[in-house]
C-alpha positions as CSV (number, residue, x, y, z in Angstrom):
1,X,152.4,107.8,106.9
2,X,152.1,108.3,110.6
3,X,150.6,105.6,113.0
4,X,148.5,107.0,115.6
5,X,147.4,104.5,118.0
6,X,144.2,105.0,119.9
7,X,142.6,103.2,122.8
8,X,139.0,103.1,124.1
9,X,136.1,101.3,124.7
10,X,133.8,98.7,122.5
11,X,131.1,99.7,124.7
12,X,128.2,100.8,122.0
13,X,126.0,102.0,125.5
14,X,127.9,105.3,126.5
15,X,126.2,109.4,126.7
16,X,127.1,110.7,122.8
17,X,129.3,113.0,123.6
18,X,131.7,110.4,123.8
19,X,131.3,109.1,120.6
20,X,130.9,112.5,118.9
21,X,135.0,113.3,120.5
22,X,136.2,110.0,119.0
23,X,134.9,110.9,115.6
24,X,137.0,114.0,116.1
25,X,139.9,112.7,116.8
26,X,139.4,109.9,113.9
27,X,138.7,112.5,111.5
28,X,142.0,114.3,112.7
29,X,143.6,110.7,111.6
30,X,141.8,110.2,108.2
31,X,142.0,114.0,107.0
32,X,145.9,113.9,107.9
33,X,146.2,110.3,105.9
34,X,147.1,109.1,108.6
35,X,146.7,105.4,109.9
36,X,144.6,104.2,112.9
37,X,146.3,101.3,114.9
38,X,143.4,99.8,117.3
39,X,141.8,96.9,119.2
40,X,139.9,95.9,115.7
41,X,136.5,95.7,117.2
42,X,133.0,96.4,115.3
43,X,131.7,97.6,118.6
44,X,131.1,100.3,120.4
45,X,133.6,103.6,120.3
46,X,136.0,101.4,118.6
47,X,133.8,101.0,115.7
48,X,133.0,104.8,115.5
49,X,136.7,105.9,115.1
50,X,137.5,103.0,112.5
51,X,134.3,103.7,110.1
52,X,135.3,107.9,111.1
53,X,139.1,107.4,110.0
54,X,138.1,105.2,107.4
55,X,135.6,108.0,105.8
56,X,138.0,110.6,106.3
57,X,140.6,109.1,103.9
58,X,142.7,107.5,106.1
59,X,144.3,103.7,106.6
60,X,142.9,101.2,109.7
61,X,144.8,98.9,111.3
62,X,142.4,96.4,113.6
63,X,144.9,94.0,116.1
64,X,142.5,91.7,117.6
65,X,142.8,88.6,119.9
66,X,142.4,85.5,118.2
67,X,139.2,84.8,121.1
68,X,137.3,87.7,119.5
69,X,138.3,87.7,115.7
70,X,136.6,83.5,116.2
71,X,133.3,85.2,117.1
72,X,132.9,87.5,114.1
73,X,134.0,90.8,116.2
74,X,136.5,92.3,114.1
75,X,135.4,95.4,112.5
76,X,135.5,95.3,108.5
77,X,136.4,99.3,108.4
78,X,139.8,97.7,108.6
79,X,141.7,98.0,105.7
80,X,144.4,95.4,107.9
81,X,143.5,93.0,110.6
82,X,146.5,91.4,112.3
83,X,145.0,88.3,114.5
84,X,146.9,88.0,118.3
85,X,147.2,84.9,120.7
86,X,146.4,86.9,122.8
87,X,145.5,90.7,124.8
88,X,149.3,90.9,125.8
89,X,150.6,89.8,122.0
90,X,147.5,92.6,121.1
91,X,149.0,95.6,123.5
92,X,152.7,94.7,122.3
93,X,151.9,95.0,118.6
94,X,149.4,98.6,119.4
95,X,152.3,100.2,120.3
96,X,155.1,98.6,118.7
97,X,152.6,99.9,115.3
98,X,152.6,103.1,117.0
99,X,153.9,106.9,116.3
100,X,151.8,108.7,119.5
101,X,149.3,107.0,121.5
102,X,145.6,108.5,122.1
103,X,143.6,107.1,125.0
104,X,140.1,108.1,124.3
105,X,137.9,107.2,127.7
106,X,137.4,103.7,128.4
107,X,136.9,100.9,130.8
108,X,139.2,98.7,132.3
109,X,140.7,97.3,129.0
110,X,141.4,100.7,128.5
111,X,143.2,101.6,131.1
112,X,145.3,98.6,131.2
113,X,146.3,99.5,127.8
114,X,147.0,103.5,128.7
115,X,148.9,102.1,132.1
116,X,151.1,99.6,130.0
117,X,151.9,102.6,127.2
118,X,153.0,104.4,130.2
119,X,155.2,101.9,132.2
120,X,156.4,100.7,128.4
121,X,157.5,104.6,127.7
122,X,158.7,105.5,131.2
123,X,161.1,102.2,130.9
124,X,162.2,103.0,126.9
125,X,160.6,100.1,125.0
126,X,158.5,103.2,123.3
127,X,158.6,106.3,122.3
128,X,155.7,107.7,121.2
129,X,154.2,110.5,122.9
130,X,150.8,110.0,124.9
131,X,148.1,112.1,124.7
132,X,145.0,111.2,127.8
133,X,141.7,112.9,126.1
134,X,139.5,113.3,129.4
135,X,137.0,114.4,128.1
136,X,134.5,115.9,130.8
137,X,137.7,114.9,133.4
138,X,136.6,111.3,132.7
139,X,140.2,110.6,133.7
140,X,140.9,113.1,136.9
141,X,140.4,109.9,139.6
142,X,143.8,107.9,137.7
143,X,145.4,111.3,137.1
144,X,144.9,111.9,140.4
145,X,146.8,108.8,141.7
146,X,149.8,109.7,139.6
147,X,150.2,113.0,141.2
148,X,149.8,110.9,144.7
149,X,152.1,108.5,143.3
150,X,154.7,111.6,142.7
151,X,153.9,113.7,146.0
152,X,154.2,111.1,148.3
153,X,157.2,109.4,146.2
154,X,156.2,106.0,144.6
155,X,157.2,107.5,141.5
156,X,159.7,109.8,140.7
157,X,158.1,113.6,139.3
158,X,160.5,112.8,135.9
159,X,157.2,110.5,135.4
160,X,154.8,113.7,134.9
161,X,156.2,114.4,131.0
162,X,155.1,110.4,130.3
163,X,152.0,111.9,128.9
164,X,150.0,114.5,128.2
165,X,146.7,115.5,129.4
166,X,144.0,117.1,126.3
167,X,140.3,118.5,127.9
168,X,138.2,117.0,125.1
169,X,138.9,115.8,121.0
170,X,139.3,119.5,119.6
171,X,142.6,119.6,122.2
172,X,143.7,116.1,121.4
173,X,144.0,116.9,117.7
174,X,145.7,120.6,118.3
175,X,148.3,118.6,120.5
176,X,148.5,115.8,117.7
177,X,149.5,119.1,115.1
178,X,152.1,120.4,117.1
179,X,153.4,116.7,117.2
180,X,153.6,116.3,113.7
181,X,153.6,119.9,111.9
182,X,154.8,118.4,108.5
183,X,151.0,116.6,108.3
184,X,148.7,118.6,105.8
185,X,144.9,118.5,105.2
């Protein structure tokens, strides 16, 4: 069973269109019987692919901080919780748990989280591929950056195949098929 790790945002206060990609990409995970490895929130976007992946016949895997699962935050979609010391314990373990990495839009949280799957792959601590969803180019400002950081040499162009780049949720799960071909509905 493949482990698709996906980061994003607990915010419950975003335009729908967000949530409506994340419930494709979840229902890519659950229909493939697949496993979701996330942040474990009941909030927001995080909440929507859990209770998605979960109704689509697939496994969830919530890794929350210890400061969040003490207020009640965890999602009960999960059908594991795995309870962290802390956000850096949290990110090690998401993609430690991981077989590809999706990074639905987000905030800063996760951003840090697509930045560290990117420094952690670029270095060899992971594997897994990254796919960026950017939805309605959500992430063109950071993508961007990268290609400054390559023109102008901070980072060497070998850095561009760290990731790739899907347009919305439909993409994301047509790149996740050619990643794993052997995964039926």
């Amino acid at each position: 069973m493949k482990k698709i790790t996906v980061f994003c945002s607990s915010s419950s206060q975003l335009d729908q269109h967000y949530y409506d990609d994340a419930r494709v990409v979840a229902s890519w995970i659950g229909n493939h019987n697949c496993t979701l490895v996330y942040g474990g929130s009941a909030r927001g976007m995080m909440e929507v692919v859990a209770s998605t992946t979960k109704q689509t016949g697939g496994k969830v895997h919530g890794i929350i901080p210890e400061r969040f699962a003490s207020k009640n935050m965890a999602s009960e979609c999960a059908d594991k919780v795995t309870v962290t010391v802390d956000m850096h314990e949290r990110k090690r373990l998401l993609l430690a748990e991981s077989d590809a990495v999706v990074v639905l839009p987000g905030g800063s949280g996760t951003i840090d989280e697509f930045l560290d799957a990117y420094v952690s792959r670029k270095l060899g601590y992971i594997q897994a591929p990254i796919i960026v969803c950017n939805k309605g180019g959500f992430f063109n400002p950071l993508l961007a950056q990268f290609e400054r950081c390559y023109a102008e040499r901070f980072a060497s162009p070998l850095e561009v195949g760290m990731y790739q780049v899907a347009d919305d949720g439909e993409h994301c799960c047509r790149m996740l098929s050619r990643l794993f071909p052997a995964l039926k509905i």
